[in-house]
C-alpha positions as CSV (number, residue, x, y, z in Angstrom):
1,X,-16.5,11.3,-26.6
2,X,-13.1,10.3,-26.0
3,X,-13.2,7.2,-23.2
4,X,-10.0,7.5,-20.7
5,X,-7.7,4.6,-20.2
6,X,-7.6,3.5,-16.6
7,X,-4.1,5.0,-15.8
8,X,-5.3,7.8,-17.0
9,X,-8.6,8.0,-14.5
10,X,-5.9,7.5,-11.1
11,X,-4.8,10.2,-8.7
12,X,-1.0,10.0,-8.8
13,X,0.6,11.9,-5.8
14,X,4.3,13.2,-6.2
15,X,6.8,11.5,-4.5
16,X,10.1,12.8,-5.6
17,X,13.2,13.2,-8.3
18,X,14.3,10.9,-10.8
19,X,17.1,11.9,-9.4
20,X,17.1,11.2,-6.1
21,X,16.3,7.1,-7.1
22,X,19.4,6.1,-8.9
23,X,19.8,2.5,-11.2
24,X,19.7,-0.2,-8.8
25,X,18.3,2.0,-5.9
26,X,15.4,1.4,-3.7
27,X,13.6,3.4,-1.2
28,X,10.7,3.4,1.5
29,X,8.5,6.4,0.8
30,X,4.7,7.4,2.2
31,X,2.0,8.0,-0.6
32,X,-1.0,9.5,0.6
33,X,-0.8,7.4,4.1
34,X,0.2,4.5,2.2
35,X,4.1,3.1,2.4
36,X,5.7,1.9,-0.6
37,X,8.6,0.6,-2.1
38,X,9.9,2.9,-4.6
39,X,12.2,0.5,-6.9
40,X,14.5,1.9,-9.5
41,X,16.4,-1.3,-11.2
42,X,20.0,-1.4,-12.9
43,X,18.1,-1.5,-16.4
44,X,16.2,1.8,-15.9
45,X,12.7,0.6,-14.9
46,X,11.2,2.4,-12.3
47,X,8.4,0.9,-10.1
48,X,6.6,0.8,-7.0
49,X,5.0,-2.3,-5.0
50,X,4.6,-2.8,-1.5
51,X,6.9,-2.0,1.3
52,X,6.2,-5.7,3.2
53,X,6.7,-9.1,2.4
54,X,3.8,-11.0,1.6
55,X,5.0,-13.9,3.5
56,X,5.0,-12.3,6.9
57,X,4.5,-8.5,6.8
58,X,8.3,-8.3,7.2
59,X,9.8,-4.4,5.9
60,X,11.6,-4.7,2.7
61,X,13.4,-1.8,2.7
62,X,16.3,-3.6,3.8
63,X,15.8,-6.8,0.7
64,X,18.3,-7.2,-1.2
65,X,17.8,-6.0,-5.1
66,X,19.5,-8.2,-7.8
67,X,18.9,-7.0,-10.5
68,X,15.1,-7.0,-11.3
69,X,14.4,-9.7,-8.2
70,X,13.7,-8.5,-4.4
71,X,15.0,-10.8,-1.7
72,X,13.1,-10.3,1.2
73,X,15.8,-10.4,4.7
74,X,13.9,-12.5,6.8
75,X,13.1,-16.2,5.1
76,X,14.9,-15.2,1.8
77,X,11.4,-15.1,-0.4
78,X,12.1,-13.9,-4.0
79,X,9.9,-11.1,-6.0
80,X,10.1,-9.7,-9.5
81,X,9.5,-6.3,-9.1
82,X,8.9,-5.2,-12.3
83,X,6.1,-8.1,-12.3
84,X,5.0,-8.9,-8.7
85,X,4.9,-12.2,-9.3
86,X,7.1,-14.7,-7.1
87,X,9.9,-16.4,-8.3
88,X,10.4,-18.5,-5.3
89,X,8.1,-20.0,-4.0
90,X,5.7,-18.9,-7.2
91,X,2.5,-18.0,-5.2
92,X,4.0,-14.9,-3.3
93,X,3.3,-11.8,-5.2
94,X,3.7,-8.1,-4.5
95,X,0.6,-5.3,-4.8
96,X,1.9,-3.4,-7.8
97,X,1.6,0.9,-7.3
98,X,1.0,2.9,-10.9
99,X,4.1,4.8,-11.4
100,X,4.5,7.8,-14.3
101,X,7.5,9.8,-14.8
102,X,6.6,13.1,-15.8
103,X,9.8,15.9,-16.0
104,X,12.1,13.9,-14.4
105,X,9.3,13.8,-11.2
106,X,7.9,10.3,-9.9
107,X,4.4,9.9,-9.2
108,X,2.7,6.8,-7.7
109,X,-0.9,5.7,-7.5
110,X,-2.1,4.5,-4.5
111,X,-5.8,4.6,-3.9
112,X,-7.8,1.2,-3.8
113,X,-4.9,-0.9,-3.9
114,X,-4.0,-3.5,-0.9
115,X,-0.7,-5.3,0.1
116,X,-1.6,-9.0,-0.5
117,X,0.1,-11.9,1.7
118,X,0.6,-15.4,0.9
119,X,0.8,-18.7,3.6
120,X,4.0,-19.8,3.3
């Protein structure tokens, strides 16, 4: 018997084109009742983490993307999103959302993962 490796066992729901996320494009999207950030950066990587700061719940859709780092609008918190982790201050970090790329469609998984927050 043939064991499954965890990205394998997920539901991933369909969000939308490869197409309609271009290099260096980011967008707010609902996966099965859950909103994410949909994150395409300027080197090709597509990802998804979650749609609020973990400093204080604030909506990142409107952060500024340089390059591979999220800046959030509101107190200017930094994120790697291809990682989560913070680069400034260190401790924030982003939930990370499974992505796959199948046929130039985006799917995200969702189920049993929660936004985290940090104190500032």
């Amino acid at each position: 018997m043939t064991e499954l490796s965890p990205i394998q066992d997920l539901r991933f729901h369909p969000v939308c084109s490869l197409d309609d996320l271009w290099a260096g494009e980011m967008r707010v999207f609902e996966v099965a009742g859950v909103e994410v950030l949909l994150v395409h950066t300027d080197d090709g990587v597509v990802t998804a983490v979650q749609s609020k700061c973990p400093h204080q719940a604030v909506p990142l859709a409107d952060a500024l993307l340089c390059g591979r780092v999220l800046t959030c609008p509101m107190h200017l918190w930094e994120m790697d999103v291809v990682s989560g982790k913070g680069v400034n201050p260190g401790h924030a970090e982003l939930a990370h959302y499974p992505v796959r790329v199948e046929d130039g469609q985006l799917y995200v998984a969702v189920d049993g993962i929660r936004p985290k927050f940090s104190r500032p």
